[in-house]
N, C-alpha and C positions, 0 to 999 in steps of 0.2 A: 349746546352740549347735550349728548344723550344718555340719557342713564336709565338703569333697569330699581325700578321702584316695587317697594314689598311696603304692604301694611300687614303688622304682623301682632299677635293677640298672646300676651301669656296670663300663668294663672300668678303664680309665685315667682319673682325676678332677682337676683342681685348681682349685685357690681364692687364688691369690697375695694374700700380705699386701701394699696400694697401698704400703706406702714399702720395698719392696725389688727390688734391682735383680739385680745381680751375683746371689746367692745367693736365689731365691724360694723360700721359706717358705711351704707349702700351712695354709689353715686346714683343720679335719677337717669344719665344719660349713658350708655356704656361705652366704653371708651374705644378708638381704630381699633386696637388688636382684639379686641371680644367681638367686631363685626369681620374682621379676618378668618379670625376662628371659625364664624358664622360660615366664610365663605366653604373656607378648608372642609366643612363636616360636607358640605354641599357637594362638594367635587369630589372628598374622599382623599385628600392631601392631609400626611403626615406632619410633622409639626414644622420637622425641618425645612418640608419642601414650601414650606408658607412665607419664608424666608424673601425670596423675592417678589411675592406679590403683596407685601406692605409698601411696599415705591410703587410700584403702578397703577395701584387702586386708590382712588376718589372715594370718599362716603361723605353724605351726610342724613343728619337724626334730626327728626319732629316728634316729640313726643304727644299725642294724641289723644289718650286720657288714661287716666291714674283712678282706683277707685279709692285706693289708700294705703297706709304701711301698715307693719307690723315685726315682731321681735321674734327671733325663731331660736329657742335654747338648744346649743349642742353641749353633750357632756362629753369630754373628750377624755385619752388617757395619755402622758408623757412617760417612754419608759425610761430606767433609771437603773443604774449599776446596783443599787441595794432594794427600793424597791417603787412601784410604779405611781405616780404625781397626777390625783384628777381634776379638772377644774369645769366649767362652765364658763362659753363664750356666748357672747348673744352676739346673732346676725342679724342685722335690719334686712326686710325683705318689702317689696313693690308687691304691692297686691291688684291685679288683673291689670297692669300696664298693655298700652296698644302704642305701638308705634311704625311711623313712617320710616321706612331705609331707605337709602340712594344710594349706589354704587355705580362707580363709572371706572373706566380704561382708559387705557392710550390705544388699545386695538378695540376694534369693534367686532370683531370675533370673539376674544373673550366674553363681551355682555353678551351675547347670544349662547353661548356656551353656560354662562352661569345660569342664564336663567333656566335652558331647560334643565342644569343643576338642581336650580330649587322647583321642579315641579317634579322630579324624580333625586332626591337626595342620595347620596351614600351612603351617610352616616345618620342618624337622628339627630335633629335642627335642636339643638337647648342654647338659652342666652343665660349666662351666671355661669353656676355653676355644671355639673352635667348630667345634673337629675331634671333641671328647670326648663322642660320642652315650651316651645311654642308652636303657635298658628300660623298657617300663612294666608290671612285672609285674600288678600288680592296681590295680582305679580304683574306685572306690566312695563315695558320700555316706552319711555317718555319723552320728549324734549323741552329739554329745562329752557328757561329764558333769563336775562339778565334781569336780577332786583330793580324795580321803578326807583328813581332817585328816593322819595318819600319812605322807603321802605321800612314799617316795622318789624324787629327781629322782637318773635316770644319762643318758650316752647322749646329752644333746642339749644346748639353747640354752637358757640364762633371759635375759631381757629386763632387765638390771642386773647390776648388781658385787653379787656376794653378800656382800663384806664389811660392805657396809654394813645388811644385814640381821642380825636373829636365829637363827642356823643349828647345825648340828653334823654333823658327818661321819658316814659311814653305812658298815662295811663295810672299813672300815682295817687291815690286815694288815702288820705289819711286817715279816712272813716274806718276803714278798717284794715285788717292785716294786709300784708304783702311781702315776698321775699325779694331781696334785692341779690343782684346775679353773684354766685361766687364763680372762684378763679383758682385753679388744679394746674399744677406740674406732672403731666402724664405720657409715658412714653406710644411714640406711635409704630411700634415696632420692636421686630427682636431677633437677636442672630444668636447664632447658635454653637455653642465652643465646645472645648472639651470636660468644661466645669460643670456644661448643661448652659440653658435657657438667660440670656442678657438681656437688660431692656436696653433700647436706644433709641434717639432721633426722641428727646424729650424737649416737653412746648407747653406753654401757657394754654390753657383753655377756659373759657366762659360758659359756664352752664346759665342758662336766662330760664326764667320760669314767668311768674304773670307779669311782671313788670316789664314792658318793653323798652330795648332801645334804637335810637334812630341815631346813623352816624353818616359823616361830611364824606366821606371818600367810601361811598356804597361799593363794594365789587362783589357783595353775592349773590345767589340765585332765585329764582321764582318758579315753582308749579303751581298753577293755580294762585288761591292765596295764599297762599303756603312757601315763606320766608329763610332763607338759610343760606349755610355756606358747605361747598367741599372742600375735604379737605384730605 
């Protein structure tokens, strides 16, 4: 498989989980529609026309290093028929995240199109929200290779709830800390009505961080050493 690989550098990142308000909760990995989005600024596609390129695009995310997090205070204001409601949210924010994208087609005109997208953008390139620019350290089309049977998965996204698979942990240290993977209902797409913006085409995902796992029925990918799946 061929795909068009971006390692990409921000300073301040987030990815709020949709059902949190007061308190938003950053994911580490951002989710298909925020690498959509990515693409759409790329090309200069409006929201709608983004519409059909969540079915034909492939991505996948290696996160590559995190220097650390941090809380970011908004004071907001609610207005109100009598008179106006302020409160304070706090947003988790990724401080200097670097990350690997992959993005692939069903045409290979597209990948050659995007890419010289993102060496000449339309829009200004942000992940989060649309103040939150990033980098484009390196951009390059690659060929991916099929995961070696043995394969550990750290670092990124699987495309399902691993419990429901055949797996074993990889790398478990009881000496000290370690996060064990969690598991998000997130939609990979959205269409677009006359109420405005729907999610859909909602899926289990696996965020894995240092703890790896290794599973019986391997069908993901390989660059280099570098472990994951499209999705």
């Amino acid at each position: 498989m061929q795909a068009l690989r971006l390692r990409i550098k921000g300073s301040f990142n987030s990815f709020r989980l949709a059902q949190e308000m007061r308190y938003q909760t950053t994911y580490f990995y951002p989710p298909k529609t925020t690498l959509i989005g990515l693409v759409g600024a790329a090309l200069g596609f409006e929201d709608k026309k983004l519409e059909k390129v969540y079915d034909k695009t492939f991505v996948g995310i290696i996160l590559d290093r995190l220097d650390g997090q941090a809380k970011d205070l908004w004071r907001i204001v609610k207005p109100k028929r009598t008179e106006e409601e302020k409160t304070v949210v706090i947003r988790e924010m990724l401080y200097n995240p670097v990350y690997w994208f992959y993005f692939s087609f069903v045409s290979k005109d597209d990948l050659e199109k995007l890419k010289e997208a993102f060496r000449d953008p339309f829009y200004p390139l942000t992940l989060g929200r649309s103040d939150e620019l990033i980098f484009i350290d390196s951009l390059d089309v690659v060929d991916l290779r099929k995961a070696d049977k043995d394969a550990c998965y750290r670092w990124t996204v699987l495309p399902f709830d691993y419990r429901d698979k055949n797996f074993k942990f990889e790398g478990v240290s009881f000496s000290k800390p370690f996060s064990v993977p969690q598991v998000f209902k997130i939609p990979t797409g959205f269409e677009y009505k006359k109420g405005g913006r729907v999610p859909k085409d909602e899926r289990f995902f696996t965020h894995i961080f240092d703890v790896g796992l290794k599973f019986e029925d391997n069908v993901g990918w390989k660059d280099s050493e570098r472990y994951f799946f499209m999705f």
